[in-house]
N, C-alpha and C positions, 0 to 999 in steps of 0.2 A: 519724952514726946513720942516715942516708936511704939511704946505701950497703948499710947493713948489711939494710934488706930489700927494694935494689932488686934484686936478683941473684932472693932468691925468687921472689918476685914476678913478673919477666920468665920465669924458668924457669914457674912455675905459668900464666901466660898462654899461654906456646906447648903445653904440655901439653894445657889444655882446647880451644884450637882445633884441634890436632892429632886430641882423641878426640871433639870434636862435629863436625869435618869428616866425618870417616874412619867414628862408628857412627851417631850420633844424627842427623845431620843424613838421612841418607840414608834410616834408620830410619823417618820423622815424611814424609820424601813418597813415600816407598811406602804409610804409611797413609794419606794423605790430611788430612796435619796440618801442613802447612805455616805453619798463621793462630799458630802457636804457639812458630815458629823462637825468636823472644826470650827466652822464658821459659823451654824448652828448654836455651838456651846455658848462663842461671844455674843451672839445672838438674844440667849436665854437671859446673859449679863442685865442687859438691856432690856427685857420684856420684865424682871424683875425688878429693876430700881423706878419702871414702869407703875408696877403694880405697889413697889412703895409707898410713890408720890402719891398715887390717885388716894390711899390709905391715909397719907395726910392731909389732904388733900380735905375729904369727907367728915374722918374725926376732929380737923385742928381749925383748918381754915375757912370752912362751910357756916360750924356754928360761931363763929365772929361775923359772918355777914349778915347775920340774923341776928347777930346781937347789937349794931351799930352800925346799920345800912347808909350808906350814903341819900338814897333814892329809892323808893317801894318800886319791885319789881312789877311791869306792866309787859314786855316784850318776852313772854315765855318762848316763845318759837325761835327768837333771835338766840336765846342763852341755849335751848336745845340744840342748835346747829351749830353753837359754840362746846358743847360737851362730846357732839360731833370729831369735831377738830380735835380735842386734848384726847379722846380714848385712841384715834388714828398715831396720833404721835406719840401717847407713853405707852402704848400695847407693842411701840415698836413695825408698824405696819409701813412709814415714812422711809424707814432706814433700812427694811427688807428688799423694798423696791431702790431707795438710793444706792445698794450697797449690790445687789445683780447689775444693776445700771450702770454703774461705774467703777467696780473693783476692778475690773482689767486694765482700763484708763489708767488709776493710780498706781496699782501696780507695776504696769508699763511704765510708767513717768520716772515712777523712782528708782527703780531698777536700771533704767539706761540711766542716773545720773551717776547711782553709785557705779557703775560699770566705769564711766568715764570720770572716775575718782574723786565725786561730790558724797562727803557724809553727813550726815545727820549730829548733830551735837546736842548735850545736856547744859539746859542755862543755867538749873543746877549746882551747876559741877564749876561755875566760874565764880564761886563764891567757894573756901576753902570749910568744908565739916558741916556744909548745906545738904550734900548729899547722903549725910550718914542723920538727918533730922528730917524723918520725915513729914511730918507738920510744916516744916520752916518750908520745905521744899513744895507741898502742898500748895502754901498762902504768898508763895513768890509765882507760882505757875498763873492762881487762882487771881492776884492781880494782873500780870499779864496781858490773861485772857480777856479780864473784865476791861482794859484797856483798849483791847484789840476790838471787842464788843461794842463800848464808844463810839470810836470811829465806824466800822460797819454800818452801824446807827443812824449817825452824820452822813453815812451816804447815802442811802435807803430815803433819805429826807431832802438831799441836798439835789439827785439827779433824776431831772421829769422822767426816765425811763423805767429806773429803782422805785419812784413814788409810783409809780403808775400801777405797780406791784404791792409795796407795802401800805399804800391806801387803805387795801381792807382791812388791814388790821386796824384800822383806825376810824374804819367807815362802821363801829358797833358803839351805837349809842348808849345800849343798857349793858354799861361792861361790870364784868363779873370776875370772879377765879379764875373761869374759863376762858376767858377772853384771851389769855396767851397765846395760845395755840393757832391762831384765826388768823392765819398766814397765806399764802399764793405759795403752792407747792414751789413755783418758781423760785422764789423768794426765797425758801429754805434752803432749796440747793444750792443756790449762790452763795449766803451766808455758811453753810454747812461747807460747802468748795473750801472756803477762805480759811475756815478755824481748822478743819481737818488736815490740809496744807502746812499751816503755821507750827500745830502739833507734830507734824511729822518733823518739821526743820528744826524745833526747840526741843526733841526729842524728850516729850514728858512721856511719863510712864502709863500705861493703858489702865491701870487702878485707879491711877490719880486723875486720868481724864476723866474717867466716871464717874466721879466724883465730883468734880469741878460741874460736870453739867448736870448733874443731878440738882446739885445747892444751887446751882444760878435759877433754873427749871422752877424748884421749886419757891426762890424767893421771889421771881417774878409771879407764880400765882398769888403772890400775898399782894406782890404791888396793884396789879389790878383787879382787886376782891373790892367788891361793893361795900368798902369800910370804911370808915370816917377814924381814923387812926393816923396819928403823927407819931414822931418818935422826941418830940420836945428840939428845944434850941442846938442842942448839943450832939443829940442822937440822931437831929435829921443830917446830920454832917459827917455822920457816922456810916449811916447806912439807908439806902436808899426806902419807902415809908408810902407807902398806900396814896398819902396826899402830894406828896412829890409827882408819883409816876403821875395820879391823874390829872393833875396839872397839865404832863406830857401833851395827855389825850385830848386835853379842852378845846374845844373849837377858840382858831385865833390866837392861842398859846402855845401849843407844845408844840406843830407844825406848820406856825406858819411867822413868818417877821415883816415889816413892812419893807415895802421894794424899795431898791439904791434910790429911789427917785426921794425916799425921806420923807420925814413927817409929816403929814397934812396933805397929803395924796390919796389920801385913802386907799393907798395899791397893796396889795399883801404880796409878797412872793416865797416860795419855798425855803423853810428854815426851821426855827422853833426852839424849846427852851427843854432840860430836862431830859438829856438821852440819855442818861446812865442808866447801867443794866442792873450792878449788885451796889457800884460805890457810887456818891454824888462828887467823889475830889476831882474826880475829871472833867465834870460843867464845872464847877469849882475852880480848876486851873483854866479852862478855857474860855471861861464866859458864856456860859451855857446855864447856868442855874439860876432857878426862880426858887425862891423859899416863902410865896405868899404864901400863910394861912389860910388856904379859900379851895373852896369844893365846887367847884363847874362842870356844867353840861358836858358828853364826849362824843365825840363825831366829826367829822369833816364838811367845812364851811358851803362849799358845793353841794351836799346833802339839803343845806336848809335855803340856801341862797341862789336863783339862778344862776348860772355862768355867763359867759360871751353868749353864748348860742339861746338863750334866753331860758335856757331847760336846767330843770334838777337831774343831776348825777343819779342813778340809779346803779346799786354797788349790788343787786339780787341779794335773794332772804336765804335758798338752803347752797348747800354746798357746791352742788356743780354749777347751781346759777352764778355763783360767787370768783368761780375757776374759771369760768367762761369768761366772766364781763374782767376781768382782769386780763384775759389774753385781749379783748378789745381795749383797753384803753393802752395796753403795750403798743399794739399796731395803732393807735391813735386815730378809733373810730369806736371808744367808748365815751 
C-alpha cells in the first residue's frame, strides 16, 4: 500500500519544486517578499493540485456533460460567474487571502494551548500498524472528514443564519461542474475554520490533507455536472452519483421538509434530503437519503415563488452582486 502512493507523491514533489523554482519563487524577490519563501512553497502545493483539477476537470468531466446533459444549457452568464468562483478557489486565490487573514489567529490559538500542555494526537496511530499503511491511514482520515462534512452540511441547511449564507449555492438554477464553487466567501471561512481546526486536533498529516481535499474537490465537481448519470442500485450506495447530489439541489427536495406542523400544511421549513459530500452511508444512517430515480429542476423555492413580503428573492447574476445580497439576507434585509 506505501508503493501505491509513493510514485504520486515523488511525482507531485518534483512538480511543485519545479513550479515554485521556475514562477513563484522568483516572483516573491522581485516583490520584495522573500520573509515569505515558506509559506509560499505550501502555497505553490495548492495552486498546483489547483491546476490539476481544472485539467480534469476540462479533459474528463466537461465532455460527459456534453455527452448526457441533464437540461440544454440556456443561462450562459449564470455558468460564466460560476467558472468565475471555481478559478478564484483552485488558483488558490480563497486561501492566500484566508491564510494572511488568519494565520496569526491560528497560530496564536494553538500555541498557547500547547504551551499550556494541550497536544495534538494521530487518530491513526489508535489503531495498531495503521500508521505504518499509508492508504489505510489515508481512507480512515478521508471518512472522517467526509463525516465531519455531513454534519457541516446539516448546518449550513438547518440555521436561518448559515442558510442565509449557503442559499447561494443553491440559488443556480442551470447547475454545472462549476457550480461547486458558488459559495459566500463567508461561508467558506466558516466551513474552512471548522475542517482546518478538526485537522490540526486529529493530527492528519499535511500530504494526506491534500489529498483528502483534492478527491472530495474534485468528486463534487462530478456531482454537480449537468449529467444524467447514476451509479446503479448498488453503486449509488457506494458513492455519492450526479443524480443523488441533484436531487440535493431540487427545489422542495434537497433543502427544504415540511414544517413540525406536518402534513397537509403546506408549510415547508428548513431541512432537506442528500447532504453527503463524497459517501451517501451518512443520509443512510441518519435518514437523510432519497434514492428516487428522477432529475429536477435546481434552485431555491423563494426564487420562483413569492414569499411573506409578496416578492421573489433576488440572489444577483455576477459576483459581487451575489456577495452583497448575501451580506443582506445575513443582517435580514435581503
Amino acid at each position: 500500500m506505501a508503493n501505491a502512493l509513493s510514485w504520486p507523491s515523488q511525482w507531485f514533489d518534483t512538480a511543485q519544486q519545479w513550479l515554485f523554482e521556475a514562477l513563484v519563487q522568483p516572483l516573491l524577490f522581485a516583490l520584495g517578499q522573500a520573509s515569505v519563501l515558506e509559506d509560499a512553497y505550501a502555497a505553490t502545493g495548492w495552486l498546483l493540485v489547483g491546476l490539476l483539477q481544472l485539467a480534469v476537470m476540462l479533459v474528463v468531466i466537461a465532455p460527459l456533460e456534453r455527452w448526457r446533459p441533464v437540461e440544454p444549457l440556456r443561462d450562459h452568464a449564470a455558468v460564466r460567474t460560476d467558472v468565475i468562483y471555481t478559478l478564484i478557489h483552485r488558483l488558490g486565490l480563497v486561501r492566500v487571502v484566508l491564510f494572511f487573514a488568519t494565520a496569526v489567529l491560528w497560530d496564536g490559538l494553538f500555541g498557547a494551548l500547547r504551551t499550556h500542555g494541550w497536544q495534538t494526537w494521530q487518530l491513526d496511530a489508535l489503531w495498531p500498524g495503521v500508521t505504518d499503511q499509508p492508504l489505510l491511514s489515508l481512507l480512515l482520515y478521508l471518512l472522517v472528514f467526509d463525516l465531519l462534512d455531513y454534519w457541516i452540511h446539516r448546518g449550513q441547511h438547518h440555521f436561518d443564519w448559515w442558510w442565509s449564507l449557503h442559499s447561494l449555492h443553491h440559488s443556480q438554477r442551470q447547475m454545472t461542474q462549476w457550480s461547486d464553487s458558488r459559495n459566500h466567501l463567508l461561508d467558506d471561512l466558516l466551513r474552512d475554520a471548522i475542517i482546518v481546526s478538526v485537522a490540526q486536533c486529529i493530527g492528519v498529516a499535511p500530504g494526506q490533507f491534500v489529498a483528502i481535499v483534492a478527491l472530495t474537490q474534485l468528486s463534487e465537481n462530478l456531482h454537480h455536472a449537468n449529467l444524467r448519470l447514476w451509479f446503479g442500485h448498488w453503486g449509488e450506495r457506494l458513492w455519492i452519483s450526479p443524480r443523488f447530489h441533484r436531487l440535493h439541489h431540487a427545489v422542495g427536495v434537497g433543502h427544504e421538509s415540511l414544517a413540525p406542523a406536518g402534513p397537509g400544511t403546506g408549510s415547508m421549513a428548513l431541512g432537506g434530503r442528500n447532504f453527503g459530500v463524497l459517501l451517501p452511508w451518512w443520509d443512510m444512517l441518519f435518514g437523510t437519503a432519497n434514492f428516487e430515480h428522477r432529475y429536477e429542476p435546481t434552485g431555491v423555492r423563494d426564487q420562483l415563488e413569492p414569499g411573506a413580503d409578496g416578492r421573489l428573492r433576488d440572489y444577483g447574476r455576477g459576483f459581487w452582486a451575489q456577495q452583497w445580497r448575501g451580506l443582506l439576507r445575513l443582517a435580514g434585509r435581503g
